[in-house]
C-alpha positions as CSV (number, residue, x, y, z in Angstrom):
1,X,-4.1,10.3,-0.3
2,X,-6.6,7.7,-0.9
3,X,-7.1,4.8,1.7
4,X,-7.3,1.9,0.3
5,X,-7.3,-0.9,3.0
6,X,-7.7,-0.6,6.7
7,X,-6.6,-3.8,9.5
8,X,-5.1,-3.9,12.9
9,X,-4.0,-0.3,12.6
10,X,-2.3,-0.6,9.5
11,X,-3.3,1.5,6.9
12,X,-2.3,1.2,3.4
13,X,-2.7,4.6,1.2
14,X,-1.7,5.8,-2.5
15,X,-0.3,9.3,-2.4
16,X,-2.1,10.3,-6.3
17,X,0.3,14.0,-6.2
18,X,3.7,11.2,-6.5
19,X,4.5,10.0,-9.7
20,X,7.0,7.3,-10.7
21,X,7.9,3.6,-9.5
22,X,4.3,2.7,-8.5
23,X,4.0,2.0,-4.6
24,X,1.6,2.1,-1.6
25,X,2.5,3.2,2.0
26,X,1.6,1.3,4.6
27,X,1.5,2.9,8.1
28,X,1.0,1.7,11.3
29,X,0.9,4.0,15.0
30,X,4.0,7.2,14.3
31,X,5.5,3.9,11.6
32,X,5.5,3.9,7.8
33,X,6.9,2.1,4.8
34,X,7.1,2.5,1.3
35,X,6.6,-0.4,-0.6
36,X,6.9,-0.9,-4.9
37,X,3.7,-2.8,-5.8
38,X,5.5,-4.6,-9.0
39,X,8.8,-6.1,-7.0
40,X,7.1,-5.9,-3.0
41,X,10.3,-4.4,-2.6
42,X,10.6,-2.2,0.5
43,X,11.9,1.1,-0.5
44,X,11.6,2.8,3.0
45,X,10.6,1.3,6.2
46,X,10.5,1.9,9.8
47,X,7.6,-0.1,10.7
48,X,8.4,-2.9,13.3
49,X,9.1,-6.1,11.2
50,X,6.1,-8.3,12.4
51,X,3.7,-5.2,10.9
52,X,6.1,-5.4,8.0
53,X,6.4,-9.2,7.0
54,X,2.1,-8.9,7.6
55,X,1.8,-6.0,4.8
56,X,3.8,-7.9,2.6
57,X,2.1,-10.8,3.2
58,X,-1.2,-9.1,2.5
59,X,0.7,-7.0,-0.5
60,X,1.5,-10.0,-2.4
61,X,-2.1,-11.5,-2.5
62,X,-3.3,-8.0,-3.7
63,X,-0.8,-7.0,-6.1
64,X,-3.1,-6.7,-9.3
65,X,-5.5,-4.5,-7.4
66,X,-2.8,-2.6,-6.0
67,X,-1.9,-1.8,-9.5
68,X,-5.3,-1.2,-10.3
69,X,-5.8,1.1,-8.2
70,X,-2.4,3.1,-8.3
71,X,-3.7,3.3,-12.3
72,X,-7.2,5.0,-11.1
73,X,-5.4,7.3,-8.5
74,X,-3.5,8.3,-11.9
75,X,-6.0,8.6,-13.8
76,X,-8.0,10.7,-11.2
77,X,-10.2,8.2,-10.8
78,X,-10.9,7.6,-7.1
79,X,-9.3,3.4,-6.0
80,X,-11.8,0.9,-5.4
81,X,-11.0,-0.2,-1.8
82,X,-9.1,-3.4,-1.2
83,X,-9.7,-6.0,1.1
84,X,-8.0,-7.2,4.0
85,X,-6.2,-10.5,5.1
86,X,-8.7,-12.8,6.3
Protein backbone atom coordinates (compact mmCIF):
# COMPACT_ATOMS: atom_id res chain seq x y z
CA UNK A 1 0.00 0.00 0.00
CA UNK A 2 2.06 2.79 -1.29
CA UNK A 3 1.80 6.28 0.24
CA UNK A 4 1.59 8.64 -1.99
CA UNK A 5 0.84 12.07 -0.23
CA UNK A 6 0.90 13.04 3.37
CA UNK A 7 -1.02 16.62 4.95
CA UNK A 8 -2.79 17.39 8.11
CA UNK A 9 -3.13 13.72 8.94
CA UNK A 10 -4.58 12.78 5.81
CA UNK A 11 -2.99 10.23 4.09
CA UNK A 12 -3.75 9.24 0.58
CA UNK A 13 -2.48 5.49 -0.39
CA UNK A 14 -2.96 3.06 -3.60
CA UNK A 15 -3.68 -0.48 -2.45
CA UNK A 16 -1.44 -2.19 -5.74
CA UNK A 17 -3.02 -6.15 -4.58
CA UNK A 18 -6.90 -4.28 -5.83
CA UNK A 19 -7.62 -4.25 -9.32
CA UNK A 20 -10.48 -2.62 -11.14
CA UNK A 21 -12.12 1.12 -11.14
CA UNK A 22 -8.86 2.96 -10.43
CA UNK A 23 -9.06 4.75 -6.90
CA UNK A 24 -6.96 6.07 -3.97
CA UNK A 25 -7.97 5.96 -0.18
CA UNK A 26 -7.66 8.75 1.71
CA UNK A 27 -7.59 8.24 5.55
CA UNK A 28 -7.57 10.43 8.22
CA UNK A 29 -7.37 9.46 12.44
CA UNK A 30 -9.78 5.63 12.63
CA UNK A 31 -11.60 7.55 9.05
CA UNK A 32 -11.28 6.49 5.40
CA UNK A 33 -12.74 6.93 1.99
CA UNK A 34 -12.55 5.52 -1.27
CA UNK A 35 -12.42 7.69 -3.96
CA UNK A 36 -12.35 6.82 -8.14
CA UNK A 37 -9.53 8.94 -9.57
CA UNK A 38 -11.33 9.36 -13.18
CA UNK A 39 -14.98 10.70 -11.80
CA UNK A 40 -13.68 12.01 -7.90
CA UNK A 41 -16.52 10.08 -7.18
CA UNK A 42 -16.71 8.93 -3.60
CA UNK A 43 -17.34 5.26 -3.52
CA UNK A 44 -16.99 4.75 0.33
CA UNK A 45 -16.60 7.35 2.96
CA UNK A 46 -16.75 7.92 6.52
CA UNK A 47 -14.30 10.60 6.89
CA UNK A 48 -15.87 13.87 8.47
CA UNK A 49 -16.98 16.02 5.49
CA UNK A 50 -14.49 19.06 5.96
CA UNK A 51 -11.43 16.25 5.57
CA UNK A 52 -13.60 15.10 2.68
CA UNK A 53 -14.52 18.24 0.56
CA UNK A 54 -10.23 18.97 1.31
CA UNK A 55 -9.21 15.48 -0.44
CA UNK A 56 -11.28 16.21 -3.12
CA UNK A 57 -10.28 19.42 -3.41
CA UNK A 58 -6.68 18.34 -3.52
CA UNK A 59 -7.81 15.07 -5.73
CA UNK A 60 -9.00 17.22 -8.47
CA UNK A 61 -5.76 19.24 -8.98
CA UNK A 62 -3.85 15.84 -9.00
CA UNK A 63 -5.88 13.75 -11.03
CA UNK A 64 -3.31 12.99 -13.87
CA UNK A 65 -0.68 11.92 -11.35
CA UNK A 66 -3.08 10.08 -9.53
CA UNK A 67 -3.49 8.10 -12.55
CA UNK A 68 -0.04 7.94 -13.01
CA UNK A 69 0.72 6.55 -10.29
CA UNK A 70 -2.23 4.01 -9.93
CA UNK A 71 -0.54 2.81 -13.57
CA UNK A 72 3.00 2.33 -11.83
CA UNK A 73 1.43 0.61 -8.66
CA UNK A 74 0.14 -1.70 -11.69
CA UNK A 75 2.73 -2.07 -13.32
CA UNK A 76 4.90 -2.86 -10.08
CA UNK A 77 6.58 0.08 -10.45
CA UNK A 78 6.78 1.82 -7.09
CA UNK A 79 4.35 5.80 -7.42
CA UNK A 80 6.26 8.82 -7.61
CA UNK A 81 5.00 10.77 -4.56
CA UNK A 82 2.46 13.47 -4.98
CA UNK A 83 2.33 16.78 -3.61
CA UNK A 84 0.27 18.38 -1.27
CA UNK A 85 -2.24 21.44 -1.32
CA UNK A 86 -0.33 24.40 -0.77
Amino acid sequence: MPRVCRWNGIIISLFTNEHGLPHFHASYAEFEAVIAIATLDVLESDLPRRVEAEVIGWARTRQVELSEAWDSCQANVPPPKIAPPR
